[in-house]
N, C-alpha and C positions, 0 to 999 in steps of 0.2 A: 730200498726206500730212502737211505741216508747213505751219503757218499762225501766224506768231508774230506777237501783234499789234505794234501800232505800242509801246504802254505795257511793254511785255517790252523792245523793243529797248533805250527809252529809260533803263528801268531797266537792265539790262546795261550801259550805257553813262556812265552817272551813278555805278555802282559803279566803275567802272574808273577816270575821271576820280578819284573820293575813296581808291584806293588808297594805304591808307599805309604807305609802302615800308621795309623793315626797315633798320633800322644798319648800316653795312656792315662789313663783317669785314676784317683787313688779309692777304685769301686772292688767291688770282690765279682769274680767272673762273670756272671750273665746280668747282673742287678741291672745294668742301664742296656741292655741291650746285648747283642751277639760278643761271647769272649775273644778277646784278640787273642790269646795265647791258642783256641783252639780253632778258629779260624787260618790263623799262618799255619795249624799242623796240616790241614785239610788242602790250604791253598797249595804246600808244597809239595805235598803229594800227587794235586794234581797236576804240579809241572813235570813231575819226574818219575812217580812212578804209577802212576794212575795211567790203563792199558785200554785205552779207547777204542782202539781195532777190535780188541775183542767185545766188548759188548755192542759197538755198531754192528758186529756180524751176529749177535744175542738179536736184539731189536728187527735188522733186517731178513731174521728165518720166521718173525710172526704172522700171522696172517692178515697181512694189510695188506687194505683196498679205497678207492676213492670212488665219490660219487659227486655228480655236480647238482647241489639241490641250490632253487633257485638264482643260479646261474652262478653260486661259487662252489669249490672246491672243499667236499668235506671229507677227511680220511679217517677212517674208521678199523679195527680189528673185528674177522669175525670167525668165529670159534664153533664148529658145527658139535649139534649133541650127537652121544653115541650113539641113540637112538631114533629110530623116524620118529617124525612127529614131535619133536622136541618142543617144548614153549620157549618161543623166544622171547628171550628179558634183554633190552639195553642197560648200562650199566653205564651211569655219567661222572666223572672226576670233580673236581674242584680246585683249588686254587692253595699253596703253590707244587699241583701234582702233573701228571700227565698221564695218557692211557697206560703206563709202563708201570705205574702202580696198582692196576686193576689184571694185571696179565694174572695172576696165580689164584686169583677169585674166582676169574672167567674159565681159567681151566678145571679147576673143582668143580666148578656147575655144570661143565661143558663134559666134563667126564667123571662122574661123580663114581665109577667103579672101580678107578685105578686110586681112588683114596678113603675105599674101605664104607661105600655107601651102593645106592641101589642105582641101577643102571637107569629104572624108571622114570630117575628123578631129573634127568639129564635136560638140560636147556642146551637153545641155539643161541649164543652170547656175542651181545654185538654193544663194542667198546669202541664211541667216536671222541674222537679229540674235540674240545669246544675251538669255536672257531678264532683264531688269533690263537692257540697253542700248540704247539709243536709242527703236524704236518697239516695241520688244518688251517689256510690262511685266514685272514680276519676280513668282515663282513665292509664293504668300501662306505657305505651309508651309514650317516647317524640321523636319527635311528635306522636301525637296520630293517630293510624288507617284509626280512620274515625274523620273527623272535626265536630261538636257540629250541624251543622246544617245537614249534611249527616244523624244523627241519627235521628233530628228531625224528618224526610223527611221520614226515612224506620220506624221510629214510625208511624207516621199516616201513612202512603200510605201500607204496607208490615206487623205489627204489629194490626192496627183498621180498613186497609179498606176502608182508604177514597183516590178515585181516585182525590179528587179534595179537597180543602181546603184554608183557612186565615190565617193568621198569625199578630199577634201582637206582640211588645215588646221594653222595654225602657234600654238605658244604656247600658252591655253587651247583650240585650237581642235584641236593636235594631239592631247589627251589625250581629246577628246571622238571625233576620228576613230578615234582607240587604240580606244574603247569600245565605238563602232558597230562597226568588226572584229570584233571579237572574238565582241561577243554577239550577231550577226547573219550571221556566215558565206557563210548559204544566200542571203544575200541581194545580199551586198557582192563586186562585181568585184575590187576591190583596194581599198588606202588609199595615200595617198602625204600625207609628212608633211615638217614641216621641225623636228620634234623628236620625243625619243625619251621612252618611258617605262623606268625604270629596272627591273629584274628583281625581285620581290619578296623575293628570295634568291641570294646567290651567295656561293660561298670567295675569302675573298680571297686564296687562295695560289692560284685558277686564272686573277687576273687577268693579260694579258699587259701589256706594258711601254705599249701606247696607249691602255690601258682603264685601268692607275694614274694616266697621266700623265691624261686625261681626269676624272679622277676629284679630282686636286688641279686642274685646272682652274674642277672645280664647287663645289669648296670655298674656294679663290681667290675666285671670283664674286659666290657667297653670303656672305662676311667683308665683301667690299668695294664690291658692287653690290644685295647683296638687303637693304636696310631696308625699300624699298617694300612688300617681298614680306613679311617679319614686321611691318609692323605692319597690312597687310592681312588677314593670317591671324589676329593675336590681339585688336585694338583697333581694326576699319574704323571702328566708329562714331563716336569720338574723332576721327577724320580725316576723316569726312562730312560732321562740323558746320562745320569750317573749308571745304573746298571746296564745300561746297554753298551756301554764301555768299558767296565770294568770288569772280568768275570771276580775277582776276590770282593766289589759291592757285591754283585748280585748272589756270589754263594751266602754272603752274610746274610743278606735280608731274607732267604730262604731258611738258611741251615737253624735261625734260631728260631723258626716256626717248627721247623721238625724238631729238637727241642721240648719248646715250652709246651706243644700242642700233642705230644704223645705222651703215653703210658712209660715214660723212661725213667722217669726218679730222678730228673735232671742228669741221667748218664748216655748220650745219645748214638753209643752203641750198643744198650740193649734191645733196642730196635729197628736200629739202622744201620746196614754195614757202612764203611766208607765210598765204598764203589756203587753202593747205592745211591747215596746222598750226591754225588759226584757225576755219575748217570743223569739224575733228575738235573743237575746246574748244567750238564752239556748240553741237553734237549734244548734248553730255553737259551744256552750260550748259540749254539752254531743253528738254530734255525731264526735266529734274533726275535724271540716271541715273548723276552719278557716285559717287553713295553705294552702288546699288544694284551697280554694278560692282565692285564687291568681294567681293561674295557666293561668288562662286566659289570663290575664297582662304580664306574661313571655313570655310566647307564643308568643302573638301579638306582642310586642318588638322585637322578636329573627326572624320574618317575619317564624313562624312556623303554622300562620293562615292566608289562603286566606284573600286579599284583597278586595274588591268590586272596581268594575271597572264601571258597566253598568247595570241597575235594568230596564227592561221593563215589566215588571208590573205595573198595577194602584197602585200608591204606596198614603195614605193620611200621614201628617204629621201634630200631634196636636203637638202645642207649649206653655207652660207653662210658665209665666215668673218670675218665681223665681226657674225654671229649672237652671242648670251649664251655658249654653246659648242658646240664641236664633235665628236661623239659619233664614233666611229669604228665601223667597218662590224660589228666583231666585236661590239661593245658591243650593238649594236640586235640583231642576231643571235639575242643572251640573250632577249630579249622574243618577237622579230616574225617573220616568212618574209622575209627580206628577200631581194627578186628583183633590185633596184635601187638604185644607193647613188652620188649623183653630189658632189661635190666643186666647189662651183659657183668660178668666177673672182674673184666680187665680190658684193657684195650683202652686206645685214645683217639682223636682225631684220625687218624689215618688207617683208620681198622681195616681197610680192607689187604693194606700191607703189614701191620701188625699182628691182626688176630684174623687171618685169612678161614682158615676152619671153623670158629665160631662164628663169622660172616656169615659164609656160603651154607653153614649148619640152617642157621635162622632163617635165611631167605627160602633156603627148599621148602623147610615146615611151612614156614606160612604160603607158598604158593601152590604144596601140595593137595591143599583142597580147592582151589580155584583152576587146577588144569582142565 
């Protein structure tokens, strides 16, 4: 699937070597942003000893495949259940991940026997890359054609054949499942999400006391965590040219999302190894997708992506709390059918590589009665 040659490597590697590393500020490690001390640990490893051959040959034994939905190129993983008959669930990423962090999700649901659960419960798991991220090129139209969850939809339904289907997904991925809901009803067994879309109207004298406090939560967040998020929405380009030339920019403005946004205790190998975090910065290094990975962000800003309005599907919602925030049950409610609403122990933003078991635990329960 990926074949980087030798003259790539060495260039990715000869830039990181000539990084020239900023002045340093007189701040304590992450308070303004990504630590330089532990970015040059990360950067130099990946010049020297960070072994790319080998997980290119991890990556290239998955089971990928491509399909051309409306006339571009969507590459997708797909993971048969052990079982006939499996329900299939897609399962959509977010941003700044790639399907390579959904790989150990997809295989617990795909084989729920070989980790200690019931063969019954087995999905058929179909993990596509959004387009503009890794092998999935980006959409040439703005607006684009078809919107990200319309392709979902003639993916599985027109593309594999499933009149009926699940969906999962966290981050951009849940707002994509939000959409598939919604606009596909007759089709969609349920969704289950690890975030919510917000109501496209409400009084604010009917909010109760954990839907305000939620609500300075998300405004909390956004003063103090979303710059990523505005300058993706108004000036990606401006930010393209820098990481798409630099891989030590681009692992920064990744690596301190992984980070702030996991369950780590600000320690970011409790939940990431380095090969992993280095993994995700080469996908978006050697297939040049991290400019195109903000596209989403433009879009939704410039109201060039459906909004969610009304999800009447059985919708569950796991919550994480060292997720961005944590919407409470009444809150999703405004939007969605909510049938399920778990309160997970632990886990952060990236739960489906952090807390992979409690994931795929939640997602079977709640789809066990809708097979």
């Amino acid at each position: 699937m990926i074949a980087v040659t030798d003259a790539e490597l060495e260039d990715l590697r000869a830039r990181l070597r000539a990084t020239r590393w900023p002045t340093r500020w007189p701040v304590d490690g992450w308070e303004a942003g990504a630590d330089t001390t532990e970015v040059r640990r990360l950067a130099e490893y990946w010049a020297t000893g960070y072994d790319w051959r080998t997980h290119e040959a991890r990556i290239n034994a998955l089971p990928h495949h491509t399909a051309a939905i409306g006339g571009t190129p969507v590459h997708y993983l797909r993971f048969d259940g052990e079982q006939p008959g499996a329900l299939p669930i897609v399962l959509t990423h977010g941003w700044p991940s790639t399907f390579l962090e959904l790989t150990d999700l997809a295989r617990r649901l795909a084989e729920p026997s070989k980790y200690g659960g019931d063969a019954s419960d087995a999905f058929t798991v179909v993990v596509p890359s959004l387009p503009g991220y890794a092998f999935s090129p980006q959409r040439l139209a703005l607006p684009p054609t078809l919107q990200t969850h319309q392709v979902w939809h003639r993916l599985m339904r027109d593309e594999l054949g499933f009149d009926r289907y699940a969906a999962h997904g966290g981050d951009l991925g849940a707002g994509i499942t939000s959409r598939l809901g919604e606009a596909y009803p007759e089709s969609l067994a349920g969704i289950h999400l690890l975030a919510v879309a917000a109501p496209p109207e409400y009084d604010a004298a009917s909010l109760t006391l954990d839907e305000q406090t939620y609500l300075d939560q998300v405004a909390t967040w956004s003063a103090e965590e979303g710059g990523y998020q505005h300058q993706q929405n108004t000036r990606p380009l401006t930010l393209a040219h820098a990481l798409s030339d630099s891989p030590t920019g681009l692992l920064a403005w990744i690596v301190e999302k992984y980070r702030a946004w996991s369950d780590s205790g600000g320690d970011l190998s409790v939940r990431f190894t380095d090969d992993f975090v280095l993994t995700q910065a080469s996908l978006y290094w050697f297939t040049g997708t991290i400019s195109t990975s903000f596209r989403p962000y433009y879009e939704y800003a410039r109201g060039l992506t459906r909004r969610v309005e009304k999800v009447e599907v059985p919708t569950a919602v796991a919550v994480f709390p060292a997720d961005l925030t944590q919407p409470p049950r009444s809150w999703a409610e405004r939007t969605y059918n909510i049938t399920r609403y778990t309160s997970m122990p632990r886990g952060g933003h990236f739960a489906a590589h952090e807390e992979p078991e409690l994931l795929a635990a939640d997602i079977t329960e709640f789809f066990r009665q809708l097979r």
